[in-house]
BAMAR-514968 format. One line per 4 residues: number of its first residue (from 1); for each residue x, y, z of N, C-alpha, C. Coordinates in Angstrom, 3 decimals. Layout:
# residues N
NUM = X Y Z X Y Z X Y Z; ...
This chain:
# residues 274
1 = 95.849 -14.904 -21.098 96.296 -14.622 -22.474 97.794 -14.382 -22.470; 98.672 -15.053 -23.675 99.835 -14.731 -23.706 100.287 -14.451 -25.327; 101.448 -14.115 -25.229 101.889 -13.125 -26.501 102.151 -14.453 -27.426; 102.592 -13.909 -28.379 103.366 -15.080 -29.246 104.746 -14.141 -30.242
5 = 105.582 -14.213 -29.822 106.771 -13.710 -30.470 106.810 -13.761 -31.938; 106.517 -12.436 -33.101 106.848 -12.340 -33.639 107.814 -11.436 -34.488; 108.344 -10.467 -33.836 109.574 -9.778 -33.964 109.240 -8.647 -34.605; 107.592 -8.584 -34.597 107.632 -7.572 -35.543 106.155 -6.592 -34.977
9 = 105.810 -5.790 -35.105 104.337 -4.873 -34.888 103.445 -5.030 -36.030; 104.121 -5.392 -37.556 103.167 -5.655 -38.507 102.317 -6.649 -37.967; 102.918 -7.935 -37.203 102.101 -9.066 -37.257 101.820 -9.039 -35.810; 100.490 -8.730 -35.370 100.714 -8.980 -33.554 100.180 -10.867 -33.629
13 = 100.567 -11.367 -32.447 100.652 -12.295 -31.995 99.838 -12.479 -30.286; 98.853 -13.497 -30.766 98.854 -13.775 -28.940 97.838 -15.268 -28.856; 98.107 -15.928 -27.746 96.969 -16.848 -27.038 95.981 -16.659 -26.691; 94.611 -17.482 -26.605 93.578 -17.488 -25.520 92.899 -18.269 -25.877
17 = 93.094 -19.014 -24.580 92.565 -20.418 -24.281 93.563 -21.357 -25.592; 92.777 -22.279 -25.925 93.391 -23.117 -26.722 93.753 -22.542 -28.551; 93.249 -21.480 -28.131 93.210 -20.554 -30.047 94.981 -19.526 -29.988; 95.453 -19.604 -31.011 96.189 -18.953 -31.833 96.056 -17.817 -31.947
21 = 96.147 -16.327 -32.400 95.519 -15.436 -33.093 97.197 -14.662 -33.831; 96.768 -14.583 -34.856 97.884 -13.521 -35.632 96.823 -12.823 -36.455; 97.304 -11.518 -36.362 96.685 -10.384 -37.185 97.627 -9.208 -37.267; 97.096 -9.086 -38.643 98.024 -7.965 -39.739 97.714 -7.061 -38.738
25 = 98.960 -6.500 -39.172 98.688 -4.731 -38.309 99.326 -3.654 -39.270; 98.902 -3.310 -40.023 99.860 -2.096 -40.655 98.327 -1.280 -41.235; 97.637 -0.297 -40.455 95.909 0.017 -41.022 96.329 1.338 -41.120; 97.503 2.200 -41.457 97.998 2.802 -42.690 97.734 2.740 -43.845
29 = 98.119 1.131 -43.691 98.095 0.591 -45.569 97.050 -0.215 -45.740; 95.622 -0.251 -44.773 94.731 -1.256 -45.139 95.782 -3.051 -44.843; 96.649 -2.544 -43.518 97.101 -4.447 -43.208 97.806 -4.863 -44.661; 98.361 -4.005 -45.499 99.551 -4.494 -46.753 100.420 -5.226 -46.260
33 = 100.321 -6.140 -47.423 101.847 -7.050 -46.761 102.919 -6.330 -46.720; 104.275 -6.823 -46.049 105.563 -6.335 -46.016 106.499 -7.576 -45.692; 107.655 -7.291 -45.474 108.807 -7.678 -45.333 108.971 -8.022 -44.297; 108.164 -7.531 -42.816 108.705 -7.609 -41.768 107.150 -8.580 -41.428
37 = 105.730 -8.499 -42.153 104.825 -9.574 -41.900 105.281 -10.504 -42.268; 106.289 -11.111 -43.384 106.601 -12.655 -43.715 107.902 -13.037 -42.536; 108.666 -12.060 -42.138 109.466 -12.726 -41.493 108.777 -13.151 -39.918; 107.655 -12.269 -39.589 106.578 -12.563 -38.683 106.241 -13.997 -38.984
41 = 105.828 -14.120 -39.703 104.996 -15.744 -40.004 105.538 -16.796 -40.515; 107.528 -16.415 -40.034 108.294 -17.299 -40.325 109.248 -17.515 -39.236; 108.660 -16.759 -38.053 109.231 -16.982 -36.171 107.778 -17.408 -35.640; 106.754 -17.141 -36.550 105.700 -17.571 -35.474 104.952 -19.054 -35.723
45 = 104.716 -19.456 -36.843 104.240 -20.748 -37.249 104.837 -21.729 -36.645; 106.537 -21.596 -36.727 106.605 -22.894 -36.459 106.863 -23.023 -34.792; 106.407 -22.093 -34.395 106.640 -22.382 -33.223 104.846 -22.590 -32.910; 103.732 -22.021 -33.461 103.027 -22.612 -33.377 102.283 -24.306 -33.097
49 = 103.026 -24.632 -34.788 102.804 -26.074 -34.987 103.413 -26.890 -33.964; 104.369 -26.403 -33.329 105.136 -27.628 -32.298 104.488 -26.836 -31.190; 103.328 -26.060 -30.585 102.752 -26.041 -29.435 101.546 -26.916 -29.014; 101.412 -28.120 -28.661 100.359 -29.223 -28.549 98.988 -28.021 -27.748
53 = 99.361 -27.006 -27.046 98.874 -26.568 -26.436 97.256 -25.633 -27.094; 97.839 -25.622 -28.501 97.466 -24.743 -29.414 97.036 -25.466 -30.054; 95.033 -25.237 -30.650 94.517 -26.168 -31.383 94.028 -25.914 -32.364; 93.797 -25.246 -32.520 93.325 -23.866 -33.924 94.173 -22.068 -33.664
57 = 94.077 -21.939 -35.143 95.261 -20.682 -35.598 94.114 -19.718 -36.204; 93.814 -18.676 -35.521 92.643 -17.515 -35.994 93.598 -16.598 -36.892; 93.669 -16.073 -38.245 94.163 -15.256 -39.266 93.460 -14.125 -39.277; 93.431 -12.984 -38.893 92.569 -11.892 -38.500 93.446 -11.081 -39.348
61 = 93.287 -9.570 -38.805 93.220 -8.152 -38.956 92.838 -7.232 -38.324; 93.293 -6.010 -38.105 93.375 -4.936 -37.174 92.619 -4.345 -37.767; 91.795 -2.789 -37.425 90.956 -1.781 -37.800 90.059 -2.232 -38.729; 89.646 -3.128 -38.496 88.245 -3.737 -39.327 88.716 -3.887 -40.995
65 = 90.063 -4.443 -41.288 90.473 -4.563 -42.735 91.151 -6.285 -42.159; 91.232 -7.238 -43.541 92.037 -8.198 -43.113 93.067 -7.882 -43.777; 93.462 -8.108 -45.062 94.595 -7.700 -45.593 94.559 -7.039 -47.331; 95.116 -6.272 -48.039 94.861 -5.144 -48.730 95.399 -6.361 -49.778
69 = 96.792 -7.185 -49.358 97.600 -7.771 -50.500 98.657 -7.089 -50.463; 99.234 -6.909 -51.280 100.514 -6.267 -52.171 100.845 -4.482 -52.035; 101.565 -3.927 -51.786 101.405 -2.715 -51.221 101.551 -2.421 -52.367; 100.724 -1.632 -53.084 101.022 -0.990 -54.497 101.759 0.220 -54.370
73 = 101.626 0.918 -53.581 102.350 2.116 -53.633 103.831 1.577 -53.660; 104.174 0.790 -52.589 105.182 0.351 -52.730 105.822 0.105 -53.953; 105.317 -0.469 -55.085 105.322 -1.722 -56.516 106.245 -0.241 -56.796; 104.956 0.738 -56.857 105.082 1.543 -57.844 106.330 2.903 -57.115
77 = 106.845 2.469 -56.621 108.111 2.930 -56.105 109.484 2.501 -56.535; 109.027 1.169 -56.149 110.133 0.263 -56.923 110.456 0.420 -58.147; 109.556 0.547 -58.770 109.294 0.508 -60.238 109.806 1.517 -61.159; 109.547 2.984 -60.227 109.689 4.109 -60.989 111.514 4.621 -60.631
81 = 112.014 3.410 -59.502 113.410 3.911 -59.170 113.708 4.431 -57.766; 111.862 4.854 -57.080 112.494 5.504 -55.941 112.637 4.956 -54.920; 112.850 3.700 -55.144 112.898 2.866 -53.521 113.867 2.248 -54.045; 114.818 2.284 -54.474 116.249 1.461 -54.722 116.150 0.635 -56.016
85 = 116.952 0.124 -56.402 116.949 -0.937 -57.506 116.269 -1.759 -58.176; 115.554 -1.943 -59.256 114.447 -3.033 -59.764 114.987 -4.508 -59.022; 116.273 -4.550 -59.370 117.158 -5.600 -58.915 116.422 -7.023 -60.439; 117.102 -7.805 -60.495 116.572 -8.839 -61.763 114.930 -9.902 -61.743
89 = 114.616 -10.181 -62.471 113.540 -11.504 -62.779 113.793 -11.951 -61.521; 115.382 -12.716 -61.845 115.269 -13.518 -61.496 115.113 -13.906 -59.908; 115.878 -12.791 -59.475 115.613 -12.332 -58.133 114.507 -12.217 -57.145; 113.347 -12.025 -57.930 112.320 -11.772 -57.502 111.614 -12.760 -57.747
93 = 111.794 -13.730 -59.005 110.960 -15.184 -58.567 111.312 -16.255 -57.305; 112.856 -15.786 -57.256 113.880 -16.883 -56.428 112.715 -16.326 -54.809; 112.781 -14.996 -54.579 112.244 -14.386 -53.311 110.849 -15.103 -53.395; 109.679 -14.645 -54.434 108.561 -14.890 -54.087 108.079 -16.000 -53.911
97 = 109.135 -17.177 -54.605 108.909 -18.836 -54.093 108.946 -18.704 -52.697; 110.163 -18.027 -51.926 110.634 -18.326 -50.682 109.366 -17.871 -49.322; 109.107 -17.046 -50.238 107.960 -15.939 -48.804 106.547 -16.762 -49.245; 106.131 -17.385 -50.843 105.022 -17.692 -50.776 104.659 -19.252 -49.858
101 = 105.602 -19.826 -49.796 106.271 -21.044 -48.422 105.791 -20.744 -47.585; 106.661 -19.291 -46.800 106.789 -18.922 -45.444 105.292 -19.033 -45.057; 104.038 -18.325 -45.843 102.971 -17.752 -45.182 102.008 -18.849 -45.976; 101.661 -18.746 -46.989 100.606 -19.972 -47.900 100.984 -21.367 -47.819
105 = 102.065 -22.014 -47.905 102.689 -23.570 -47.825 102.632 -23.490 -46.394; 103.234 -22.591 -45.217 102.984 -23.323 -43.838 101.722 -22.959 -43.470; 100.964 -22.300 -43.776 99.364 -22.185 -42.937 98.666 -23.852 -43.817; 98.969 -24.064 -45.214 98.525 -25.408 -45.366 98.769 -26.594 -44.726
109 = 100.600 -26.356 -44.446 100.970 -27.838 -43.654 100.753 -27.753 -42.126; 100.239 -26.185 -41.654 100.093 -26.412 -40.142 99.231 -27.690 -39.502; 99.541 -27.803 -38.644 98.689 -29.148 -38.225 97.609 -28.784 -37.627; 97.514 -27.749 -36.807 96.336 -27.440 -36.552 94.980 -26.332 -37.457
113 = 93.988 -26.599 -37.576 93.352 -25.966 -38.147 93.313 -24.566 -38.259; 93.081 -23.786 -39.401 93.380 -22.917 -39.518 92.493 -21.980 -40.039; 92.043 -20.855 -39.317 90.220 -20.083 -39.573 91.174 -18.593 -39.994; 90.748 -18.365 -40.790 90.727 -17.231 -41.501 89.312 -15.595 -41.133
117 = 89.355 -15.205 -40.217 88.765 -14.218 -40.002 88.946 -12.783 -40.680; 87.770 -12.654 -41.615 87.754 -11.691 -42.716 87.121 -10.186 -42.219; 87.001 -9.439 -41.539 86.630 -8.311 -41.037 86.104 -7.138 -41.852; 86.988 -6.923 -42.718 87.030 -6.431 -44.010 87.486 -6.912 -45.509
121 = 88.277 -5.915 -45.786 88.518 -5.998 -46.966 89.681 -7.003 -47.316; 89.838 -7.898 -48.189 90.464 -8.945 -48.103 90.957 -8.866 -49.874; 92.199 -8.355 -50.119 92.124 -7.851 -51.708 93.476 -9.028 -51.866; 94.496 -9.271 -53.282 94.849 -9.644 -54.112 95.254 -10.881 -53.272
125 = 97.187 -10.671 -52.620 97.846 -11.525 -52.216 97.007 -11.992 -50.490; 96.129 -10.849 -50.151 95.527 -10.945 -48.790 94.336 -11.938 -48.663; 93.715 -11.832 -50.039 92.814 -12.776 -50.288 93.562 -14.426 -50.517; 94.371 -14.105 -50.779 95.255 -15.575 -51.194 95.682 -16.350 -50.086
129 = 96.169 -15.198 -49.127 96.246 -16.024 -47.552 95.071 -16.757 -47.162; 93.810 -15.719 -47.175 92.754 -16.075 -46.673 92.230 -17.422 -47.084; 92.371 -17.855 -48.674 92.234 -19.040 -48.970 92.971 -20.289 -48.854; 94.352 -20.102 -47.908 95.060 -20.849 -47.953 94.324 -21.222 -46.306
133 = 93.667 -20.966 -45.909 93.531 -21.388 -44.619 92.549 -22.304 -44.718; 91.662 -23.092 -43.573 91.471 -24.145 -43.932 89.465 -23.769 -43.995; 89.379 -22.566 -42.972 87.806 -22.425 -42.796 88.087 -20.795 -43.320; 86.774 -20.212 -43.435 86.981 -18.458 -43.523 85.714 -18.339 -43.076
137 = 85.810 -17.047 -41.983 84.049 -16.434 -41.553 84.964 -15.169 -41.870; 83.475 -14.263 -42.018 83.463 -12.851 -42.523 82.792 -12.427 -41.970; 82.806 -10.972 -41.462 81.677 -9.829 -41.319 81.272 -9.483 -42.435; 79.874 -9.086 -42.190 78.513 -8.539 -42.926 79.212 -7.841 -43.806
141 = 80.481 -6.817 -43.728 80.666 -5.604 -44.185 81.971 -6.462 -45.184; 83.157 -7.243 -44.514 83.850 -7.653 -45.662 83.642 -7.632 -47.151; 84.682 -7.406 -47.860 84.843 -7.250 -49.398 85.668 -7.829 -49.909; 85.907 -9.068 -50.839 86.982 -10.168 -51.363 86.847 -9.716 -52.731
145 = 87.851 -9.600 -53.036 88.169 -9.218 -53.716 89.993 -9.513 -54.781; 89.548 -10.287 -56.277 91.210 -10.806 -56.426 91.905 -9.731 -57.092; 91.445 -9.221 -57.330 92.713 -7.956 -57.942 93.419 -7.712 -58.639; 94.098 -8.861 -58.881 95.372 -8.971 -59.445 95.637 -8.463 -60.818
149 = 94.334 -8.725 -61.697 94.332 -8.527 -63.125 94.126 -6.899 -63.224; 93.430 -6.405 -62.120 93.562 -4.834 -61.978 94.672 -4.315 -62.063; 95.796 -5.046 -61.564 97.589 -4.441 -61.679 98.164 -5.057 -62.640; 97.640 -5.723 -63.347 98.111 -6.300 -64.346 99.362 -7.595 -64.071
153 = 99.008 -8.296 -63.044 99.464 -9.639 -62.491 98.726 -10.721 -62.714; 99.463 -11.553 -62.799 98.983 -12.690 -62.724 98.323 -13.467 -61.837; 98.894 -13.180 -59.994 98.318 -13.805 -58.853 99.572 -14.607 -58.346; 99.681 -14.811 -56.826 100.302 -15.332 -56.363 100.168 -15.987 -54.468
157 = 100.532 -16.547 -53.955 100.742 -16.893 -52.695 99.413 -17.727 -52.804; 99.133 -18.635 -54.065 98.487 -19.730 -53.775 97.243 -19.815 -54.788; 96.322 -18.228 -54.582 95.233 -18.075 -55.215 95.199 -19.234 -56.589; 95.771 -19.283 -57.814 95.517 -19.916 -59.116 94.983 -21.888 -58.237
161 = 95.778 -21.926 -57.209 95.531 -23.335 -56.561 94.898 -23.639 -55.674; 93.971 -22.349 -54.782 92.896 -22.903 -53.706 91.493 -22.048 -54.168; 91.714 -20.917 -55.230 90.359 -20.807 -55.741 89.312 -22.065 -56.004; 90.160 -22.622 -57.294 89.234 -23.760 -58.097 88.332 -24.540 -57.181
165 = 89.748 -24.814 -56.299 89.374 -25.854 -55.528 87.659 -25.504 -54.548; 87.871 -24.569 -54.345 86.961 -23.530 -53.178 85.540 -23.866 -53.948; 85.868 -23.109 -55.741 84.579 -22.786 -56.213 84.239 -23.444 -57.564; 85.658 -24.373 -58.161 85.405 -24.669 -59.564 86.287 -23.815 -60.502
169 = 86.906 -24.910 -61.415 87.805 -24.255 -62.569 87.439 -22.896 -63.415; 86.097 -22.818 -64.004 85.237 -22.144 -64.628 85.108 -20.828 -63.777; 84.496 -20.892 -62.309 84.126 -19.604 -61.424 85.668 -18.671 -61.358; 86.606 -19.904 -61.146 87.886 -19.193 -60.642 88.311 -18.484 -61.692
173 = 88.311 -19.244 -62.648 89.294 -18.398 -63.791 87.950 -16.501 -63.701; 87.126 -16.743 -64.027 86.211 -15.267 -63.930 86.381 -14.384 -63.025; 86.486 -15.030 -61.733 86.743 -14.278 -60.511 88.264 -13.318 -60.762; 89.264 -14.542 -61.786 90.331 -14.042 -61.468 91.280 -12.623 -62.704
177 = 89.946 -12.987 -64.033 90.023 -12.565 -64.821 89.324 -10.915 -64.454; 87.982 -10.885 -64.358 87.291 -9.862 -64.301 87.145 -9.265 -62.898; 87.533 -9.905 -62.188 87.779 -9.242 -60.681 86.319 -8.652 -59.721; 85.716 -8.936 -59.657 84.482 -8.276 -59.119 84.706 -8.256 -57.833
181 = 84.052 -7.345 -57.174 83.917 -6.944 -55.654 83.067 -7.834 -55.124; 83.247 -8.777 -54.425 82.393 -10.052 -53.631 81.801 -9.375 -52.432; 80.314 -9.327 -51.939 80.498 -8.821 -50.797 80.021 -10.125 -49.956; 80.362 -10.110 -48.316 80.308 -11.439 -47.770 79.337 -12.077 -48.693
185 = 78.184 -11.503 -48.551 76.878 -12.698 -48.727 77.242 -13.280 -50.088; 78.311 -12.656 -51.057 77.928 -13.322 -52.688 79.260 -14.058 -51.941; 79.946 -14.071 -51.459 81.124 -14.897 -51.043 80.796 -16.093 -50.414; 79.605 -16.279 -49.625 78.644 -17.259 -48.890 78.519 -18.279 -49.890
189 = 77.350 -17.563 -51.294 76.871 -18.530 -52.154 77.633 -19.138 -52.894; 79.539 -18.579 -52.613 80.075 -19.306 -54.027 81.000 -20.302 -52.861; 80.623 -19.990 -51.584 81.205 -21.404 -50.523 83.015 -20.409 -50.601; 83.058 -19.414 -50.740 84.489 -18.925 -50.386 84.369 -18.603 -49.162
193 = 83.618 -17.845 -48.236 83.460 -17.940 -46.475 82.389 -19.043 -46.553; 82.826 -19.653 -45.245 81.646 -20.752 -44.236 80.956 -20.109 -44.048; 81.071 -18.627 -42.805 79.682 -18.355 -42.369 80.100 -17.086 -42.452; 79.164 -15.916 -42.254 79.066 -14.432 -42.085 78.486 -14.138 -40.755
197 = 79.057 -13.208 -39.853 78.427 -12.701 -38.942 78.284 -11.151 -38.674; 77.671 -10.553 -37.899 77.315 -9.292 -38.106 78.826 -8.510 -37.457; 78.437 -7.098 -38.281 79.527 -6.505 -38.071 80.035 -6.170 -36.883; 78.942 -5.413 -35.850 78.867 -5.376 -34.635 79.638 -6.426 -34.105
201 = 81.005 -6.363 -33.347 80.956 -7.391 -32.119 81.611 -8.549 -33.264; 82.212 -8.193 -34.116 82.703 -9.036 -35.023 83.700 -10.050 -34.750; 84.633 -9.574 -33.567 86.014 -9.765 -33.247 85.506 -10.865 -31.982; 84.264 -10.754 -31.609 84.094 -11.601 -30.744 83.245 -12.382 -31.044
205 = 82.413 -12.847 -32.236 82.063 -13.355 -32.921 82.881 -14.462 -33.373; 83.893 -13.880 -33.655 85.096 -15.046 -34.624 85.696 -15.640 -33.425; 86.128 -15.170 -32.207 86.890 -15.828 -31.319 85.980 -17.039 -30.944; 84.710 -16.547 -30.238 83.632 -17.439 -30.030 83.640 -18.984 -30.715
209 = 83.727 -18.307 -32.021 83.704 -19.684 -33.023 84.770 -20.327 -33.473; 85.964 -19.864 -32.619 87.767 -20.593 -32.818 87.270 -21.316 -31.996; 87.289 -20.595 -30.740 87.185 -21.109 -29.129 86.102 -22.855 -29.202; 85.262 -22.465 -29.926 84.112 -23.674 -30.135 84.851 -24.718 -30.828
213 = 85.381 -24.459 -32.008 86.506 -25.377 -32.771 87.430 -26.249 -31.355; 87.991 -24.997 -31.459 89.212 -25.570 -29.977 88.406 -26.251 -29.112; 87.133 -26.497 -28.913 86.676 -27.581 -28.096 86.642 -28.953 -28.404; 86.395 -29.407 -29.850 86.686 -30.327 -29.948 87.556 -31.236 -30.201
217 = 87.551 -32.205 -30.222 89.148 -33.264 -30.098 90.332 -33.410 -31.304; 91.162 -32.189 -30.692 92.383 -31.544 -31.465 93.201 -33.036 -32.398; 93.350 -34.031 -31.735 93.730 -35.168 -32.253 92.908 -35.454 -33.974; 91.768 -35.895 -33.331 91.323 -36.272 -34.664 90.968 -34.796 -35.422
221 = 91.191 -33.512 -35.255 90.853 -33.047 -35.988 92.234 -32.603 -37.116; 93.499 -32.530 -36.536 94.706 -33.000 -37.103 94.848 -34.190 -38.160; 94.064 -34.899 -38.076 94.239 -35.798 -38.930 93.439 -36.111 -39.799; 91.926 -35.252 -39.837 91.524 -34.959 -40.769 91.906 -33.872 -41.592
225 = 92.341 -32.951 -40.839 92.955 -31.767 -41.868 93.945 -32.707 -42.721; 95.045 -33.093 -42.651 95.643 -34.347 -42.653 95.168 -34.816 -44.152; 93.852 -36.048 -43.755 93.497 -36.806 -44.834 93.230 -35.751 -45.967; 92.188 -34.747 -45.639 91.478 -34.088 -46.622 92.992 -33.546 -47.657
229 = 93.492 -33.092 -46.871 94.577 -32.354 -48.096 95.358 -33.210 -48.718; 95.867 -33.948 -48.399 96.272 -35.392 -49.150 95.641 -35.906 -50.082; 93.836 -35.897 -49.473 93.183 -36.351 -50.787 92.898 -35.462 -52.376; 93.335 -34.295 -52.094 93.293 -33.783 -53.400 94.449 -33.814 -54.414
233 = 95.219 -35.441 -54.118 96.309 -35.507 -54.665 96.737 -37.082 -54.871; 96.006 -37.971 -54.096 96.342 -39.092 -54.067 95.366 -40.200 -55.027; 95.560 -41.119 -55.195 94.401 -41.814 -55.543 93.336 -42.797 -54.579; 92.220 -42.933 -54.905 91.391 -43.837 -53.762 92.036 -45.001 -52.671
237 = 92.853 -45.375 -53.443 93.649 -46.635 -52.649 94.739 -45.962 -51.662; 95.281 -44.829 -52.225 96.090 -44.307 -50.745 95.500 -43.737 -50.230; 94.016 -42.593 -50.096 93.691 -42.186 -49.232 93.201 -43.374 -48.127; 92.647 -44.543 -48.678 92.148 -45.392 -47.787 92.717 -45.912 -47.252
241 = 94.051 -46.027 -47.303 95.440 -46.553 -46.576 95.578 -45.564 -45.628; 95.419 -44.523 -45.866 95.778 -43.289 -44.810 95.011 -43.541 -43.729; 93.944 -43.817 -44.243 92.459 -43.269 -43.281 92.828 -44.900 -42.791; 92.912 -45.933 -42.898 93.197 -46.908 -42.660 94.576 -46.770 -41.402
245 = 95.346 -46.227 -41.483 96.205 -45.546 -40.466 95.519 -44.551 -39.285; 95.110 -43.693 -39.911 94.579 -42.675 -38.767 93.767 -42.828 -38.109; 92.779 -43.865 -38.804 91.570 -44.350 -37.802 91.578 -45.151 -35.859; 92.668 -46.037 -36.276 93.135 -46.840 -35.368 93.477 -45.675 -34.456
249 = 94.651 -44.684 -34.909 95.346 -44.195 -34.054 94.515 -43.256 -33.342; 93.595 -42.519 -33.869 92.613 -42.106 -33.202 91.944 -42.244 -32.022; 91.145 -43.730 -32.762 90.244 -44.299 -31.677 91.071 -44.804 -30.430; 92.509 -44.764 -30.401 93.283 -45.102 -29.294 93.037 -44.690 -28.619
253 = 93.043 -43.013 -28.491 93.407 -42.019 -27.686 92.615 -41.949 -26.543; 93.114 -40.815 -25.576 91.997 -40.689 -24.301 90.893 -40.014 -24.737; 91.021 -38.952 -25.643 89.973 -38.354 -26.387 88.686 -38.803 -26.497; 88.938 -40.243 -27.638 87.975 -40.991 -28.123 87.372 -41.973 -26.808
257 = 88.292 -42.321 -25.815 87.644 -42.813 -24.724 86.709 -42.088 -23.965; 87.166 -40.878 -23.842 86.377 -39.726 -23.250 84.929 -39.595 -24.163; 84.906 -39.423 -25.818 84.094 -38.863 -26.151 83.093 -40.259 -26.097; 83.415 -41.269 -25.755 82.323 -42.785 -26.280 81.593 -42.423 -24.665
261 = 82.351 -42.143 -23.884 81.803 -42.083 -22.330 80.869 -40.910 -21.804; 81.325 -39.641 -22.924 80.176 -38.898 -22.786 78.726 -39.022 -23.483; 78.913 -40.065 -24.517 77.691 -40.118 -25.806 77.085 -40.984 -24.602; 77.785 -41.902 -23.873 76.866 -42.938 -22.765 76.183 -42.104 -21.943
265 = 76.770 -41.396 -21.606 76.668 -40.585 -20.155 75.594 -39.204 -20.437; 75.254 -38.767 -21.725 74.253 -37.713 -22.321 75.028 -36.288 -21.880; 76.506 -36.697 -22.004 77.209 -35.157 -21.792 78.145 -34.545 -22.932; 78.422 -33.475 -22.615 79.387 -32.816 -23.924 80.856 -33.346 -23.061
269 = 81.207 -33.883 -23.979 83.060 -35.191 -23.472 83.732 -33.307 -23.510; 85.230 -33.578 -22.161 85.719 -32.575 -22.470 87.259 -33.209 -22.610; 87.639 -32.739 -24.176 88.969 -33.573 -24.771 90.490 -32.456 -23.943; 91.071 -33.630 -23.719 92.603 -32.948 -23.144 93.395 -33.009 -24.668
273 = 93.439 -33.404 -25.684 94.608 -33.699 -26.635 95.611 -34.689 -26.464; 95.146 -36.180 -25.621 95.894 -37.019 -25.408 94.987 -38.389 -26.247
């Protein structure tokens, strides 16, 4: 196992085996975002994405919480004067474009897949990460939850654009309006987590099932992450141009040589990423 530099203790960082792992650390604040988690996930991604070594990115959380969202205490500091300056609008839209990039736009464009491990409680902007990733498992005990309309926000770092998608125009807007407490299993039926596992042994539960990901052939699975997100934007004739591209390049690889030789051979193929 090795570290992964992110400059900061909010966000720890590390390897094992072919998996990623970053997880919030601030369980003070229930894992609240901060200032020093976005500049975390703006030394660590991209050094991610350019590690071939690295085939899936696990999104966790410390002390059995994933992330709270938005530090309200904080808001309401700002707000009342005692943490320095409101400072303008405009200021603060110019910022929240920039940080909602750093952490929601690069976990979408990462190339490698990206699992969202929900432990707990997963509330406004924390839930928004969580949906920006590409899979989500949860413990039994997790709570999703959007929030936002509770503080009287609107939503941000993605949520208004990977809800729908998740559950439908109609579910999202309700979810986002009336806010209800999801617990895993109602999160199951509306397809917002893949799978739930028990609380017990949770942390090794989720690695288990990176680690299983990371077994199979990192190539083509890059390039389906790839097609799929493209296709919620293109029309039929360019996705099939795409896939018309990626297919070839695929089946090139040693991967796909490997995996035709194990389907002969009645074995599980073991892929290098070449």
């Amino acid at each position: 196992m090795s570290a992964i530099e992110t400059g900061t203790d909010h966000l720890l960082g590390r390897i094992e085996g072919h998996v990623a792992v970053l997880s919030f650390n601030r369980p003070e604040a229930r894992n609240a975002l901060s200032d020093e988690i976005y500049d975390g996930f703006a030394k660590a991604l991209p050094a991610i994405a350019a590690d071939s070594n690295i085939r899936v990115l696990m999104l966790t959380g410390e002390n059995d919480a994933f992330c709270a969202g938005g530090d309200v205490k904080g808001m309401h500091a700002r707000n009342s004067g005692k943490a320095g300056g409101k400072g303008s609008v405009e200021d603060a839209i110019a910022r929240l474009r920039h940080i909602q990039n750093l952490v929601s736009g690069s976990m979408r464009r990462l190339p490698q897949p990206v699992i969202a491990a929900i432990p707990g409680a997963a509330a406004g902007a924390g839930l928004s990460i969580a949906l920006s990733a590409d899979l989500r498992i949860a413990s039994e005990k997790a709570l999703l939850v959007t929030a936002f309309a509770n503080v009287g926000a609107s939503g941000d770092f993605g949520m208004s654009w990977f809800l729908p998608r998740i559950v439908g125009e109609a579910r999202a807007k309700e979810l986002m309006f009336t806010s209800p407490r999801l617990s895993a299993a109602e999160a199951l039926d509306l397809g917002m987590v893949n799978k739930v596992f028990p609380q017990e042994k949770f942390a090794e539960h989720a690695m288990n099932y990176c680690q299983e990901m990371a077994e199979r052939a990192p190539i083509a699975l890059r390039y389906i992450k790839e097609n799929i997100n493209r296709s919620l934007s293109v029309t039929l004739e360019v996705a099939l141009d795409a896939e018309g591209v990626a297919m070839p390049r695929t089946m090139s690889t040693a991967d796909h040589r490997e995996a035709a030789a194990a389907f002969v051979e009645k074995r599980q193929p073991k892929f290098i990423g070449q």
